[in-house]
C-alpha positions, 0 to 999 in steps of 0.5 A: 470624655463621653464616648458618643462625643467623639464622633463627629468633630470638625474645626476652622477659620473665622472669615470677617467678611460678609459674602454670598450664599451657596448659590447664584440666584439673582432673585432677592426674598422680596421679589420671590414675595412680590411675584408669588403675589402677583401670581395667585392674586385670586387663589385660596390660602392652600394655593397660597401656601403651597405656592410659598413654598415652591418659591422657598424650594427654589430659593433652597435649589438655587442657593440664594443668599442662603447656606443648608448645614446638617449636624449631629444634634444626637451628640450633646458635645456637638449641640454645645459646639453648635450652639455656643460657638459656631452659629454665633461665629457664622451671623458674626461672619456672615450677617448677610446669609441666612443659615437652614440648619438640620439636627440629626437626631437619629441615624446619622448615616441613614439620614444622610443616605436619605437626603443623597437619595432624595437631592435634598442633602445640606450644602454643608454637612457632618459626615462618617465613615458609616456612610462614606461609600455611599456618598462618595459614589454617589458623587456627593464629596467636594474635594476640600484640598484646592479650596482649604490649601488656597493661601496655606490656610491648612498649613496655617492653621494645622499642626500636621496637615497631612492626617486629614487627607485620604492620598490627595484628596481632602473629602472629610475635615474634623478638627483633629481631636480624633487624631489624639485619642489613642488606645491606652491600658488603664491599671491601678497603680496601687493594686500593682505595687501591692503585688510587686508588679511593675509596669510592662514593657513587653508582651511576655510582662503583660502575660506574667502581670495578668498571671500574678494577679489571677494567683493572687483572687484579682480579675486583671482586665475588664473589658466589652465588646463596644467600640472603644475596646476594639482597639484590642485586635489592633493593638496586638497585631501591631504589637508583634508586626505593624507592617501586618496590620499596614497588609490588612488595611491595604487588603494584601492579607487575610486574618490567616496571615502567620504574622496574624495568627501568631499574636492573636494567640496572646488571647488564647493565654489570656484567656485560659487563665482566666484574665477576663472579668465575666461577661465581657460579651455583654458589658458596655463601657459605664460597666467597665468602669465601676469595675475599674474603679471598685477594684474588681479588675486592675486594667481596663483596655479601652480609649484615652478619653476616660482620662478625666473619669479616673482621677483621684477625685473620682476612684480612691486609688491612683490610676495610671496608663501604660501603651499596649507592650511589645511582642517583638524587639524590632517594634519598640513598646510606644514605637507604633501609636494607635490612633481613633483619627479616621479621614472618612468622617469630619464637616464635608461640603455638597460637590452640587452646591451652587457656590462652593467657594463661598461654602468652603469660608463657611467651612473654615469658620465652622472649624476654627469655632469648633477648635476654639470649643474643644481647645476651651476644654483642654483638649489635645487637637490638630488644629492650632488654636492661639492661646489653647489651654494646656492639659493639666490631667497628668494622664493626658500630659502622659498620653501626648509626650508618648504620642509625639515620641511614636515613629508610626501612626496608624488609623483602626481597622473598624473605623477606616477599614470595614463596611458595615456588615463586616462590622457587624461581624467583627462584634460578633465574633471579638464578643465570643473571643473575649466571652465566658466561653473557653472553647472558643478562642483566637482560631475560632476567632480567625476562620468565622470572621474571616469569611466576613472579611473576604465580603468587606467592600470597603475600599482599601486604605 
C-alpha cells in the first residue's frame, strides 16, 4: 500500500432515487439561458460571455440542480476511487443533478484554505487534519451526526460508529480504512532464528534482540523520519503507561512528565548501541525498505500497509511482524493498539450549502462507493460492505486478529494532536534523536521539542 494513499479516505450508501441539488433555485438552465438573451440582445460576444457566467455564478451560489465536490486528485488511489467508482455511482443515483468536481492537485490544506477564504468552498469536499482548525473556525463543518444517524444509517452501515465522532459532533467522515493501519515492526524471521532470537514480548527483549544483532555485524532497525516511522514516540510511551500518552492528547502533561521521560529512554539504549541503520535522518521509506528487504537491517518500525511489499514474491526471506513490546507488566504487549485513524479529516459537507439534506444522500453514496473500492481490494475497513473479500496476506490476517484483541484504541499524536508548526518541529527533533548524532538523545529530544509543545494550538483531544 502506497503511503500517499491513505490520506484522504471516505465511504457510503447508494440512494436510488434522483433528488435535487444543493440549492433552492427555482431558475432552470434554459431560463438562465433565455433571460441572458433578453438582457444582452445588442452587447458584444465579451458582454456575452461575461454575462454567461455571471448566470453560472449565480446558478453555483444558489445551488440549482447542481452539486460542487473537490477531492484529492494528487492521490492516485483517490483518482481511482473517483473515477471507477464514485462518479459512476452518483449519475446512477442522481441522473437529474449535475456534479462540478474539483481535483486537487497541490496542497490539499492551502487549496482548501483558499476557497474558505474566498467563499468558493465546494458543497462537499475531502478534508484533513492540516486544515481542520481553519475550517472549523471559520464555521465551514456541517455537523454530519443528525443527517448520518437518521434511520440508523451509521449503524447500519458501520462496524464501530463511534471511531468517527470527535464527542458528539460528526465533522469529518472516511470509510474507516485508516482506522485499520496500525503500527507494527517489521523482522525478518529467518535472520532471527538464525541468531536464536525469538519474537519479543516485552521492552527488556526487544532491547536484548537489538543487542544480539549488533554483536552479531547485523543493523536491527531501519528507520526515517517520514511520517509512517513516527508512530515510534507513541508507540514507547504507550508501551510503558497509555494513560500518559491519553494525558498529552488531553494537554494535562508535558514531554517533561516522569511517565514520559522514562520511556523515552528506551532511545537512548538504543541508540548507544548502535541499533540505527546510518542516516536515519535522511531516508524516506522506499529507502527503508530495500534495506529491509536486502538484509541489511532485520526490523523495520513503520505502518501496516507495507504488508503487501514483503511477501515472499517480493524479498527471499520470510517477514513477519510483532506489536511494539510492553515496557510495564500493567499493559499487556497487544493490549493498547495504536491506530492511523484520525477524525479531523474524511468527506465533509459545506454548513453554507443551500441544501444540505440533499448533500448528506450524496455523501452516503460517495462513501458506500469508496468502501465498495477498498473492500474490492481486500482491504480491512469500518464501513460494512456485503460480500467484502476476506484478507488472505497472512501478515494482514495477523495484524487484525491482534486488532480485535487490544482493549484500548488510541489515535497518533502528530495526527490528531499538533497544529502544523509543531509538526514541523516534531520532525525536526525525532530527525536528530533518531540520526548519526550520539550526543543527542531522548533529553535533548524532551527540553527543544518541548518549547514547540507549550506553542501547539491544536485543541485538546
Amino acid at each position: 500500500m502506497k503511503l500517499k494513499k491513505i490520506l484522504c479516505l471516505s465511504l457510503s450508501l447508494c440512494m436510488a432515487l434522483a433528488l435535487p441539488g444543493c440549492g433552492s433555485s427555482e431558475e432552470t438552465t434554459g431560463s438562465d439561458d433565455k433571460k441572458a438573451d433578453t438582457t444582452t440582445e445588442a452587447a458584444t460576444e465579451d458582454d456575452k460571455a461575461a454575462t454567461d457566467d455571471t448566470a453560472k455564478k449565480d446558478d453555483k451560489a444558489t445551488g440549482g440542480d447542481s452539486v460542487s465536490i473537490a477531492w484529492a486528485e494528487s492521490d492516485s488511489t483517490q483518482v481511482e476511487v473517483m473515477e471507477k467508482y464514485v462518479k459512476p455511482a452518483l449519475e446512477e443515483a442522481f441522473p437529474d443533478i449535475n456534479f462540478d468536481y474539483t481535483g486537487i492537485t497541490t496542497d490539499k490544506a492551502e487549496a482548501l484554505k483558499t476557497m474558505s477564504a474566498t467563499g468558493e468552498l465546494p458543497d462537499i469536499f475531502c478534508s484533513d487534519s492540516g486544515i481542520y482548525e481553519t475550517l472549523l473556525t471559520a464555521g465551514d463543518f456541517l455537523d454530519l451526526a443528525p443527517g448520518l444517524e437518521k434511520d440508523d444509517w451509521l449503524k447500519t452501515n458501520y462496524t464501530n460508529p463511534q471511531l468517527l465522532y470527535s464527542g458528539d459532533t460528526l465533522y469529518n467522515v472516511t470509510v474507516g480504512q485508516n482506522d485499520y493501519y496500525t503500527p507494527v515492526i517489521y523482522f525478518n524471521k529467518d535472520m532471527f532464528e538464525k541468531y536464536n532470537i525469538a519474537e519479543p514480548t516485552t521492552m527488556d527483549e526487544f532491547v536484548s534482540a537489538c543487542q544480539t544483532l549488533v554483536d552479531n555485524g547485523v543493523y536491527p532497525i531501519t528507520t526515517s523520519t517520514t511520517f509512517a516511522s513516527y508512530f515510534m514516540m507513541d508507540a514507547l510511551i504507550a508501551s510503558y503507561d497509555p494513560e500518559a500518552l491519553n494525558d498529552l492528547h488531553s494537554r494535562k502533561v508535558d514531554w517533561t512528565d516522569e511517565r514520559i521521560v522514562a520511556a523515552l529512554k528506551v532511545f537512548d539504549q538504543l541508540k548507544e548501541m548502535g541499533a540505527f541503520a546510518p542516516d536515519s535522518a535522511t531516508k524516506g521509506d522506499s529507502d527503508c525498505l530495500a534495506e529491509f528487504a536486502n538484509g541489511t537491517a532485520a526490523m523495520w518500525p513503520t505502518m501496516s500497509w507495507y504488508n503487501g511489499e514483503v511477501t515472499t514474491d517480493k524479498v527471499d526471506f520470510t517477514a513477519d511482524t510483532f506489536n511494539w513490546p510492553s515496557g510495564n507488566d500493567k499493559y499487556p504487549t497487544g493490549s493498547v493498539q495504536l491506530n492511523w485513524g484520525s477524525v479531523y479529516g474524511g468527506w465533509a459537507v459545506n454548513a453554507h450549502a443551500k441544501n444540505t439534506d440533499t448533500c448528506i444522500d450524496v455523501l452516503k453514496v460517495i462513501l458506500k462507493a469508496e468502501a465498495q473500492r477498498h473492500a474490492d481490494n481486500g482491504l480491512s475497513e469500518n464501513f460494512i460492505v456485503e460480500g467484502a473479500k476476506e484478507p488472505t496476506n497472512p501478515l494482514e490476517i495477523k495484524r487484525m486478529e491482534a486488532y480485535k484483541n487490544a482493549d484500548t484504541y488510541r489515535t497518533l499524536l502528530f495526527i490528531t494532536a499538533m497544529d502544523a508548526a509543531t509538526n514541523s518541529e516534531f520532525t525536526t527533533n525525532l530527525s536528530m534523536l533518531v540520526s548519526d548524532d550520539d550526543s543527542y538523545l531522548s533529553q535533548n529530544f524532551i527540553d527543544d521539542f518541548n518549547k514547540a509543545w507549550a506553542l501547539n494550538t491544536k485543541a485538546a483531544d
